[in-house]
N, C-alpha and C positions, 0 to 999 in steps of 0.2 A: 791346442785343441783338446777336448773332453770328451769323448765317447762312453756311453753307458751299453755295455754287452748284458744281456738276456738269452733265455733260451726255454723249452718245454722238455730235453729231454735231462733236464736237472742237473746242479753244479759241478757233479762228477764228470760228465758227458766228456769225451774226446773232442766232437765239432765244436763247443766252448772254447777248449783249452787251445786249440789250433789257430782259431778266430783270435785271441787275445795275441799269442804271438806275434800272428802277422800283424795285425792295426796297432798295435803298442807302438810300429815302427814310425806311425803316421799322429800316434796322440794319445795322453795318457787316458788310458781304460778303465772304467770303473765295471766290477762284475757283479752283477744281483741279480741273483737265478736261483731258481727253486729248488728246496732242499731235496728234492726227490721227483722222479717222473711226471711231466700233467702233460702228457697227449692227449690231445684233441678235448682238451678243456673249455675250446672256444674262449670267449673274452669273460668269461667268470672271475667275477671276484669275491673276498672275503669279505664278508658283514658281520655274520655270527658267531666270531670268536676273534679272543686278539689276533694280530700278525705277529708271529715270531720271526727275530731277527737275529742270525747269529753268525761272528764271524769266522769266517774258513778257510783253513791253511791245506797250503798245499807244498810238499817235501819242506815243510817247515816254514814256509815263507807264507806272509796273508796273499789269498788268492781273491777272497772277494765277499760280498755277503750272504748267506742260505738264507730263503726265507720260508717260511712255511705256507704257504700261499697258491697261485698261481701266475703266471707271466705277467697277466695285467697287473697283479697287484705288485711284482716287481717291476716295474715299469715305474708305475705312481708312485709307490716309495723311494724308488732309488733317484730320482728327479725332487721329489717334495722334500726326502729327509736325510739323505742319505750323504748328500754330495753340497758344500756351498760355495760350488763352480755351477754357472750354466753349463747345461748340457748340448753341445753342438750337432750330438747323431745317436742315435740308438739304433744297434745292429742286431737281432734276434737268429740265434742259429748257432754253429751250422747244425739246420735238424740231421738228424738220421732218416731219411725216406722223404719222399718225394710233397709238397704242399702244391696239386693243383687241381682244377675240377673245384667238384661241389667240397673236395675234402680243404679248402680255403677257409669254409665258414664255419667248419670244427678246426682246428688247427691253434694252439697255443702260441705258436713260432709266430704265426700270422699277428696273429691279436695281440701280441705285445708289441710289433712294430704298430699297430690300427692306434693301440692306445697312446703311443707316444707321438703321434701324430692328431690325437685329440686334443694333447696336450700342447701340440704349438710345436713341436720336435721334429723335425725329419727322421725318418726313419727308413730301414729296409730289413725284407724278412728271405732267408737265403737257407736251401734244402738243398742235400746232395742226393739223385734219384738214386739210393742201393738201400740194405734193409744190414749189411752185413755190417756181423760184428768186428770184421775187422775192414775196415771203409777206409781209404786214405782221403783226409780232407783236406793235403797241402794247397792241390792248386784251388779248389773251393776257397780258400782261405786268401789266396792269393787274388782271385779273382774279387774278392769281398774287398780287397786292400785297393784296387783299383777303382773298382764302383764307387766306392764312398768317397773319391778324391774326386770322383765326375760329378756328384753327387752336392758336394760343399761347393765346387765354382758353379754348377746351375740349381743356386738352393731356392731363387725363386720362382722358375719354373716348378720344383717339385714340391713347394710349401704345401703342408696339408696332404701330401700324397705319399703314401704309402708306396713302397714298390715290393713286390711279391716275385724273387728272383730262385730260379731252380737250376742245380747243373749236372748235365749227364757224368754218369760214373764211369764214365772211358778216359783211356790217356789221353791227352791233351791236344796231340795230332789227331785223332779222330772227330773232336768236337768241330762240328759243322760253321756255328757260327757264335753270334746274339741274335735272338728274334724278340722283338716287342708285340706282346699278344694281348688277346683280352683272357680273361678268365674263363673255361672252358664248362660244357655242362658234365662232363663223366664223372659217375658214380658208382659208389662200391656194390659190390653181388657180398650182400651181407646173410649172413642164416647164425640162429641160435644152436649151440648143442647142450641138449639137456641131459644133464646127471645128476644122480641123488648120491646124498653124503651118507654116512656109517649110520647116524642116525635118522635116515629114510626123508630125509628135507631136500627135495628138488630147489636144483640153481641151473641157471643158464650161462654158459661163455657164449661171448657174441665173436662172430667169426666171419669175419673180410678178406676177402680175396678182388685185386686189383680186377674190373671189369677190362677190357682192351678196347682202344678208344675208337669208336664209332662215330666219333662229332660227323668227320667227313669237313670237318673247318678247318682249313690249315692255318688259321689269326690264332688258333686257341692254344692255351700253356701246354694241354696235355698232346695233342699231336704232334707239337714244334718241339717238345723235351725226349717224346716219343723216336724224334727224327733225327736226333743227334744235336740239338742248338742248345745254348742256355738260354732260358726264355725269363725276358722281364716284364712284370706284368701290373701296371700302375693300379692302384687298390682307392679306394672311396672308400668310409663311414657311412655316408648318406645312403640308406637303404630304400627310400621314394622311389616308387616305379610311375613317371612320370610321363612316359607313355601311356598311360589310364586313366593319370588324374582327371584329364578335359571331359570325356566320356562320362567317366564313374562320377562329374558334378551333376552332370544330366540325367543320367539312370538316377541320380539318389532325390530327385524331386518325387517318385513316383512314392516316398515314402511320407508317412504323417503317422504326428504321434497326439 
């Protein structure tokens, strides 16, 4: 088997190098991850400058590709040009901080598994919920080595389907369960704080602080991750709100041009 690893918090990242480990045991890994940081890049790609691609060692051995880019565009490269093995699974992760709520549709981790699943791939995207720097991602890792083995014997159930998988940051006795959820509405309590530099030019840092979840939905990632489960949560492309369309044909008579 051939696994393509990605990730948003760049080739350096620990949840990478932990990820690669454990699945190496199950199939060889190809790594192409961006040469530096793109949280919550969303699924942004490069247009207006070449891709740089370069390879990357790690304590002397190749560890994988940097690209200059974003997830997606590691994604499509590492599938289109990278590798002339088909690619069986692409794993995105392990983020640092948690991927659920509306923070899914910014999320780099996300969208590189969304895109390799554009591209005909199975995929999953896997967050550990802490922000520390020093986070232990074994059983995250561990848990990512099972998934994808469930994942390749039901591949056609999951064809085209993302799955968006988070796990709480407790030892492994305290985790609750697995919950299958849907996608939750919580969102960040974001505010600007503005400062002016030496030379009197106001800039703004943007500054997010975790809302606490109010869904009141217990289907949803954030209450269920909230509550101690690992919550897996099946992801769609197709952005159509299809509960409108039948209506919104009807209201749109009312229009002439």
């Amino acid at each position: 088997m051939h696994f393509l690893l990605t990730n948003d918090d760049g080739i350096y990242a620990t949840g990478l190098s932990s990820l690669k480990k454990e699945l190496s045991k199950e199939a060889e890994c190809l790594i192409v991850a961006p040469e530096r940081e793109q949280s919550a890049v969303g699924h942004a790609i490069t247009l207006s400058r070449p891709l740089m691609v370069r390879k990357f060692r790690k304590n002397g051995k190749f560890f994988g590709y940097a690209v200059a880019g974003t997830p997606a565009d590691c994604v499509k490269i590492g599938i289109k040009e990278l590798t002339d093995k088909p690619i069986d699974l692409v794993v995105s992760g392990i983020n640092l901080g948690p991927n659920v709520g509306i923070d899914v549709i910014y999320s780099g981790t996300v969208s590189a598994a969304t895109e390799a699943a554009i591209l005909g791939v199975s995929s999953l995207a896997i967050s550990l919920d802490t922000r520390s720097d020093d986070a232990d991602f074994s059983f995250a890792a561990k848990f990512a080595r099972k998934l994808v083995l469930f994942m390749l014997r039901h591949s056609s159930l999951l064809k085209g389907t993302p799955l968006n998988v988070n796990i709480p940051a407790v030892p492994k006795d305290q985790i609750k369960g697995v919950a299958v959820t849907r996608q939750g509405s919580a969102q960040m309590m974001e505010t600007f704080e503005r400062r002016v530099d030496p030379r009197e030019n106001i800039y703004y840092w943007l500054v997010a602080e975790s809302l606490t979840n109010t869904e009141g939905m217990t289907d949803s990632d954030t209450t269920a991750l909230k509550n101690g489960m690992i919550t897996i949560t099946p992801l769609h492309y197709d952005l159509t709100h299809y509960d409108v369309m039948a209506d919104l044909h009807e209201t749109m008579k009312e229009l002439t041009f």
